[in-house]
C-alpha positions in Angstrom: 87.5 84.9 130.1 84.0 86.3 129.3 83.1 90.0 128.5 82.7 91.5 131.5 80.3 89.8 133.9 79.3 88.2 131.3 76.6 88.6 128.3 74.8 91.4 129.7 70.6 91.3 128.7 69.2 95.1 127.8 65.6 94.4 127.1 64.6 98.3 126.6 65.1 100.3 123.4 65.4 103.6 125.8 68.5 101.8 127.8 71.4 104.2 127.8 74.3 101.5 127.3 72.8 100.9 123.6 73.1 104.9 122.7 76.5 104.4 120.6 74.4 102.2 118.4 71.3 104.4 117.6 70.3 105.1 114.0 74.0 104.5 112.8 73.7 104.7 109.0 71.9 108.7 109.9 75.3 109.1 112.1 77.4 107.5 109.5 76.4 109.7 106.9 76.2 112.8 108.8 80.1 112.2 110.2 79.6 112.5 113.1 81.2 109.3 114.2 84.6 111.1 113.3 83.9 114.2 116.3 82.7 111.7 118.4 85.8 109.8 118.3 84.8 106.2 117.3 83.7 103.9 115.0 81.5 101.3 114.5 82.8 97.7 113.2 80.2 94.5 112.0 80.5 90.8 111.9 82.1 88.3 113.8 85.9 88.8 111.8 85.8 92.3 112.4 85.2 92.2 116.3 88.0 89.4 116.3 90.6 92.2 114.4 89.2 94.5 116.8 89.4 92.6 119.8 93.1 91.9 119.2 94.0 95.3 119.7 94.1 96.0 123.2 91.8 99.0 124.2 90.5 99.4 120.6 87.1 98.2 121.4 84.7 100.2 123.6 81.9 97.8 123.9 79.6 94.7 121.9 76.2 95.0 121.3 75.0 91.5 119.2 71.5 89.6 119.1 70.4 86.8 121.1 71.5 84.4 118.3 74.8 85.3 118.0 76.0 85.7 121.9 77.9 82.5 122.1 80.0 83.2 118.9 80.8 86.5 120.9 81.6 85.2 123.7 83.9 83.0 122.6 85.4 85.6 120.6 86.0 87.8 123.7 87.6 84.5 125.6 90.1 84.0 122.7 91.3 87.1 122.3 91.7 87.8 126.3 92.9 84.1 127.3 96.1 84.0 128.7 96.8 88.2 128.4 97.2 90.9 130.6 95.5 93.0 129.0 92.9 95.4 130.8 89.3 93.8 131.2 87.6 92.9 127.9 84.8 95.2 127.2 81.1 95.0 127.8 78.8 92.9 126.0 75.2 93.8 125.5 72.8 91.3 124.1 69.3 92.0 122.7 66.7 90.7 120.7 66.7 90.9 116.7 63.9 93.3 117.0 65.5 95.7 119.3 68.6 95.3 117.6 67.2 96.6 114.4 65.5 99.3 115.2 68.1 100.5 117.6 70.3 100.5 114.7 68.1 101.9 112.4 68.5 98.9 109.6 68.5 95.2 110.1 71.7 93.6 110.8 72.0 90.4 109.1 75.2 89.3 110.9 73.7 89.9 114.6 77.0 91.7 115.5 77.8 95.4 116.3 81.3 96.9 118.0 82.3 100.2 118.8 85.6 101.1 118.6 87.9 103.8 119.5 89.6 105.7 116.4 92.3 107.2 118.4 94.8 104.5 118.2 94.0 104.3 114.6 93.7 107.6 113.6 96.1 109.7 115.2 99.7 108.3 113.1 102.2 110.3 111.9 103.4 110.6 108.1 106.6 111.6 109.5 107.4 108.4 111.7 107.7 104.9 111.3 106.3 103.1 109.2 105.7 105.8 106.4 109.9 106.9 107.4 111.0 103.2 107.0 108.7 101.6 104.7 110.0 99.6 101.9 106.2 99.8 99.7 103.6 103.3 100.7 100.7 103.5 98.8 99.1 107.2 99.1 95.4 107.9 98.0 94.9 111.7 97.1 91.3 112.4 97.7 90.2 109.2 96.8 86.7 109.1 97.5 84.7 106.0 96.8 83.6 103.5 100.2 84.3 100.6 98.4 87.6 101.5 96.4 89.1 102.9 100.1 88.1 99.2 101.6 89.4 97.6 98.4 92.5 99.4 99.1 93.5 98.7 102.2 92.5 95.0 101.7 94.8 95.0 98.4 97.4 96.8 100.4 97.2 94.0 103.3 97.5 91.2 100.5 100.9 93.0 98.7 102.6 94.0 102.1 102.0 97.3 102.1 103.6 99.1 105.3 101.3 101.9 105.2 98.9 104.6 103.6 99.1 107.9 102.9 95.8 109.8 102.9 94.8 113.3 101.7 93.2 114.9 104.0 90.0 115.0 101.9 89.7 111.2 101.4 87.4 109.5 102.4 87.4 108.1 106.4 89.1 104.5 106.2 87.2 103.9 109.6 83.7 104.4 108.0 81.2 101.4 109.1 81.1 99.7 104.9 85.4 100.6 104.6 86.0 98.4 107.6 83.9 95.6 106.6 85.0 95.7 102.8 88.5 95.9 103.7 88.1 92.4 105.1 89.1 94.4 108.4 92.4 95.1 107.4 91.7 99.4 107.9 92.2 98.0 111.5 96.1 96.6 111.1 97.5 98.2 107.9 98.7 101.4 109.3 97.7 104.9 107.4 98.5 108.8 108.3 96.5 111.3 107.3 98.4 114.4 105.2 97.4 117.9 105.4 99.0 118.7 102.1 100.0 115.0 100.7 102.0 116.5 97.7 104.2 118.6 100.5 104.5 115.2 102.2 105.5 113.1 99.3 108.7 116.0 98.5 109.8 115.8 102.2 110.2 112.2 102.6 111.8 112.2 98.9 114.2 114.5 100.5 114.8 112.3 103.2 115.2 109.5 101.2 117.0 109.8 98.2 116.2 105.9 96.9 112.7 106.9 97.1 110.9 105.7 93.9 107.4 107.6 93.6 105.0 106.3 91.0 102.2 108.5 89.8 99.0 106.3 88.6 98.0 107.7 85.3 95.8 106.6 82.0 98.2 109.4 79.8 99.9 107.3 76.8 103.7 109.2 77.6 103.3 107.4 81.1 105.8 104.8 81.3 104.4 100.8 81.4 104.4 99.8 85.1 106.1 96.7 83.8 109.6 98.5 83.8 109.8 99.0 88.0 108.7 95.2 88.2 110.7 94.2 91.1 110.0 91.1 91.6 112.8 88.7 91.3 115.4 91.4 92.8 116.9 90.7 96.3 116.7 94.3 97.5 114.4 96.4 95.6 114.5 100.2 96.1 111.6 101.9 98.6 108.3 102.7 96.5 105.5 104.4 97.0 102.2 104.3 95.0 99.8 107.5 94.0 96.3 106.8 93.1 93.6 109.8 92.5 90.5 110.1 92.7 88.2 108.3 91.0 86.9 111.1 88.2 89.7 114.1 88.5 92.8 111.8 88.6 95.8 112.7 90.6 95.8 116.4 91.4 98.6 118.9 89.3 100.6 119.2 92.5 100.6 115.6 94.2 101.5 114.4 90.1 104.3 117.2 90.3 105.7 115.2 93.3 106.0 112.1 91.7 109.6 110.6 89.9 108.1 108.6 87.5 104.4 108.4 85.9 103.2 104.6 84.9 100.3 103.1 83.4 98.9 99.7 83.2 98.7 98.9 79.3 95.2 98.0 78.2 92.8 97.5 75.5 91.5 100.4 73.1 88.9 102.2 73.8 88.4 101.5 77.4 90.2 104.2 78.8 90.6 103.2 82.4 90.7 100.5 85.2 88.7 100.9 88.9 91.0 102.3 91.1 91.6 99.7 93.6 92.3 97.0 90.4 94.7 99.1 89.2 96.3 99.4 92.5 96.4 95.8 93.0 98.1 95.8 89.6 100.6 98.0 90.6 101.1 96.8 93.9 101.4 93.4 92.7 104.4 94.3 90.6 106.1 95.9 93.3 105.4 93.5 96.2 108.8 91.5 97.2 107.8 87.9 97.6 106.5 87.2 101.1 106.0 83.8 102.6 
């Protein structure tokens, strides 16, 4: 199965169909992508993550060059299903593609997505209730340390993410490509007030081990919740802060323990998605 009648040919910049994809990094910035409800995906691997959720993806819009990698994308992920009909494909030429877009796109591939199914979990269901590792990012605020996350996250079985609700949008155009795509299958809630969150499911689960990232020296080494090696390690989740401030007083007042990751004087701190591998790393059960 092909997109829907096929590769379909827009040879005018004014065409209507290609108005998701006008000027996207002036939409992008502005955030307006988040009111309108959807999000904008790039490169091949990202449409196939996309595509593999039915529903998620709204339409394609790729250059001539790139059609038949495209279509076969679309056939793959629709052969044999019952899902609803695969969505639209628009081809153009490199020219109009760039300047509909507003930049040149070196991998010939655009996808619009819809962030409802993405965007609209719970903190207070499954798989933040039920999780055996949570990783919550309070007001974490970097592109590339958000898509670093969630790719570490995928990598160290991670069953979801917490997010304050000032952090930054996991479904932003350079998080979804930097996360290798994985913003699209690792599951995350946003939190009104992330500390109040963190107390309630501590409440519910009294196993709950909640480590605090932090550079102070009283912090204990992460080394001592290693859990690898154990057969059934206790439920975790893992606080980092933002990038310059740190974990916030009240979301570090939430916490049970504080750790740090020893390291050499006079550098006082690690990148915030290394340290969270790091952390993760330790705490990740073997998985085949």
């Amino acid at each position: 199965m092909t997109s829907i009648g096929g590769p379909i040919a827009v040879a005018d910049i004014a065409d209507p169909r290609l108005d998701d994809y006008r000027s996207l990094r002036d939409r992008d910035l502005s955030g307006v992508r988040r009111s309108e409800g959807v999000f904008i995906g790039e490169t091949i691997p990202i449409l196939i993550a996309m595509l593999a959720q039915p529903g998620l993806t709204r339409s394609v819009l790729s250059s001539q060059r790139m059609a038949g990698r495209v279509e076969d994308a679309i056939a793959a992920a629709f052969a044999g299903t019952s899902n609803p009909a695969p969505p639209p494909h628009f081809v153009v030429d490199d020219a109009i593609l760039e300047k509909t877009a507003g930049f040149e796109v070196h991998r010939g591939v655009l996808a619009v997505g819809m962030r409802a199914p993405l965007d609209n979990r719970r903190a207070d269901a499954p798989p933040f209730t039920t999780g055996r590792l949570l990783l919550a990012l309070d007001s974490l605020n970097n592109i590339d340390n958000m898509g670093a996350m969630f790719r570490s996250a995928a990598a160290f079985g991670v069953d979801g993410l917490l997010l304050s609700r000032d952090a930054h949008d996991p479904l932003y155009r350079k998080v979804v490509r930097v996360s290798m795509g994985h913003v699209l299958t690792t599951p995350y809630a946003w939190c009104d007030d992330l500390a109040a969150t963190l107390l309630r499911m501590r409440e519910a689960r009294r196993d709950l081990l909640v480590l605090a990232a932090d550079c102070a020296g009283d912090a204990a080494d992460i080394a001592e919740f290693d859990v690898r090696g154990l057969a059934s390690p206790a439920p975790h989740i893992v606080i980092i802060g933002n990038e310059f401030d740190g974990i916030s007083p009240s979301v570090l007042d939430a916490a049970t323990h504080r750790v740090r990751i020893p390291i050499a004087a006079g550098v006082d701190s690690l990148n915030a998605a290394v340290a969270a591998s790091i952390i993760l790393h330790r705490l990740s059960s073997p998985r085949g």
